[in-house]
N, C-alpha and C positions, 0 to 999 in steps of 0.2 A: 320057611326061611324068607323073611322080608327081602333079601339081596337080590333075589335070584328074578327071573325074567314073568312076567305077571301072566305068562301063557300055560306056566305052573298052575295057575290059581284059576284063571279064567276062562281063558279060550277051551282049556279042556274038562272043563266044569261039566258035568253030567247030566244034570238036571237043568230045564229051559230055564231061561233069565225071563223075570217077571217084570212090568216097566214099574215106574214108582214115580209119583210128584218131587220134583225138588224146586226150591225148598219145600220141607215135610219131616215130622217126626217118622218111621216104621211102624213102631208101635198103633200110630192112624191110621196106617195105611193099611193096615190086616194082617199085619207081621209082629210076633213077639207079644211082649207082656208089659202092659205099665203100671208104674208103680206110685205109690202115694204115700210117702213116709213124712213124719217132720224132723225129730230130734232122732230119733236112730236110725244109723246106715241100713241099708235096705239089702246088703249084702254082708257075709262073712270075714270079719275084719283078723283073722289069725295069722294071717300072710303079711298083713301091715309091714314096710309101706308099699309091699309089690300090689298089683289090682288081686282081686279072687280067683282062681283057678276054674271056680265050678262056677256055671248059673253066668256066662258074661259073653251073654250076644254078641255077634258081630255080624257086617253086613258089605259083599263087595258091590261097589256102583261103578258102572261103566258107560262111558260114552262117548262120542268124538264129536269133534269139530273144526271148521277149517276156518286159516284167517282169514278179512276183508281183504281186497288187494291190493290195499295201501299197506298192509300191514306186510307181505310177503316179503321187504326186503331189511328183514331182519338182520340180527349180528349172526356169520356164523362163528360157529365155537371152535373153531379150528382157525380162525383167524386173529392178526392182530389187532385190537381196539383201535391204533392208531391207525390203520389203515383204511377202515371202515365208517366213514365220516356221516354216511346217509341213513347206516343203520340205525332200529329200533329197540328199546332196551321192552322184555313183554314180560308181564304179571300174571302170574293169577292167583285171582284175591278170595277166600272163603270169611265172608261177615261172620258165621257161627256153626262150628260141627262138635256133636256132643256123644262122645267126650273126647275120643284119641284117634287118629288115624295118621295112616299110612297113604303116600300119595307116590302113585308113578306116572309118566306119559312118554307114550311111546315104546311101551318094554324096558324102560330104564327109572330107578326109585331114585325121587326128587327130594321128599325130607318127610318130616314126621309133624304134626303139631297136639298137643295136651291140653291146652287150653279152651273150654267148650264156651263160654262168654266172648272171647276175644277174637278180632280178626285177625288173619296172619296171610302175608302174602309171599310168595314163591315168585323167585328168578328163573324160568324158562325159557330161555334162550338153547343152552346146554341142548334140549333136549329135543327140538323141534326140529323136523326133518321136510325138507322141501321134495315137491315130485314134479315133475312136467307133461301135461296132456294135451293130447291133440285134440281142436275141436272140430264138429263136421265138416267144416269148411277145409278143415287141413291145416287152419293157424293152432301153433304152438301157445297156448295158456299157460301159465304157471298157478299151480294148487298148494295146497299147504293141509291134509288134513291129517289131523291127530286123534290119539285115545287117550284118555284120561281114565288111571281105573287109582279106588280110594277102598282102602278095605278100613272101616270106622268101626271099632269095639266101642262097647259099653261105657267097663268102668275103665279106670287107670290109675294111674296112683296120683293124678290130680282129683278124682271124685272123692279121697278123702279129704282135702281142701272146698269141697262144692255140695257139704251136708248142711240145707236147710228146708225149710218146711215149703217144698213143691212137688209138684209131679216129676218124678225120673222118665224122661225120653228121651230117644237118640237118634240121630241121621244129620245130616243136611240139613238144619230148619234153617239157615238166612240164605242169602243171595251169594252167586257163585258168577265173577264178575274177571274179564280178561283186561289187561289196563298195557297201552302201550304208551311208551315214552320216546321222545327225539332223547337223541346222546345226551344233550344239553338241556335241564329241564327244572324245576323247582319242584324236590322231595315234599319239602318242609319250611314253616316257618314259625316262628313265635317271636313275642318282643315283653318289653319290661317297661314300665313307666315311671318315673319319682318325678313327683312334684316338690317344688322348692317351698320354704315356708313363709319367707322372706319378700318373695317375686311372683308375678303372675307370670311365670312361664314352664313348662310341663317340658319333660323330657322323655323321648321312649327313643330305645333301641331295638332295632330288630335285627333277629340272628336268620338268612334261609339259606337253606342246606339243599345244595342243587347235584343233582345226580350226573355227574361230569365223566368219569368211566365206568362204566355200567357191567367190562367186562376183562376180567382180570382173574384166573385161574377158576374161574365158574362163579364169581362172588361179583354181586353190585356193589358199587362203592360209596359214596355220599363224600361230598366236599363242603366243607363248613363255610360259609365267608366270613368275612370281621364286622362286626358287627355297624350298622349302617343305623349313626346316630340324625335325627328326626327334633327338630326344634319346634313346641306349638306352644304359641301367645296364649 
């Protein structure tokens, strides 16, 4: 049961935890089976469109980590956005895991992603828990550290979308990256150009999408602006 608290799965796991490179496929690392198909699924398609039942590795990764100390004065999630002017809005970002997983941090499930090509990033705020330690001297420190556990299956029902003539492997193979933002920040941006046919002079508009409240019933938000017209001779 994905809901339920990841010390289900982990802490009282049986068998020692081996470490593993990440990024890294498993299959590289002495774990499982790879596979080398081109035009047919490499697995039993009768379940279509659910993943296969049988034959569909999975693998839990666990680790922790604590923030920088500029980063410790996060948004808490118990608070109101509008009250919290100083706080940081925190990411984290996966470039590439192949093919589906499941992400929690902390003992609490953050979201799921399918996509083994694409990056997707996670709002973690929610979930991050501050602690306070004494250092030898007797002064008060503030720490911040975390667990991050990903349990990543094989197939999914996106690998029937992801049949073409490569190697099938899976885990972690890109960069696994923490991104913080001030309240106030620029998501995004793109713009559009016409040129006149008539005149020498080019027009481009640009639209950027600035991340303005970040925390609002556990969702990030994005505020579009109007778009900021640009005159070049």
């Amino acid at each position: 049961n994905t809901d339920t608290d990841t010390d289900t799965h982990t802490n009282n796991y049986a068998k020692p935890w081996k470490s593993i490179k990440v990024p890294s496929h498993w299959q590289l690392q002495g774990h499982g089976q790879p596979i080398y198909t081109n035009i047919k699924y490499p697995f039993d398609t009768k379940d279509f469109p659910s993943p296969p039942r049988l034959g569909n590795e999975s693998a839990f990764y666990r680790t922790t980590f604590e923030l920088p100390s500029n980063w410790n004065n996060f948004h808490d999630a118990d608070a109101d956005a509008d009250d919290d002017d100083d706080g940081k809005a925190i990411f984290l970002r996966f470039d590439g895991v192949d093919s589906f997983f499941y992400l929690w941090i902390n003992g609490r499930m953050v979201g799921y992603h399918s996509n083994s090509a694409s990056p997707c990033e996670f709002y973690i705020n929610p979930y991050l828990q501050s602690t306070t330690t004494t250092t030898g001297r007797g002064r008060n420190r503030r720490r911040s550290k975390h667990q991050i556990v990903l349990l990543v299956i094989r197939w999914s029902s996106g690998s029937y979308l992801e049949d073409q003539d490569m190697w099938r492997l899976s885990g972690i193979y890109r960069d696994v990256s923490l991104l913080a933002f001030p309240k106030l920040s620029i998501y995004d941006f793109h713009w559009t150009t016409t040129t006149s046919s008539t005149t020498t002079t080019t027009t481009t508009q640009i639209h950027i999408d600035t991340l303005l409240r970040y925390w609002h019933h556990g969702h990030a938000h994005l505020s579009s602006t109007p778009a900021v017209t640009i005159l070049v001779a």
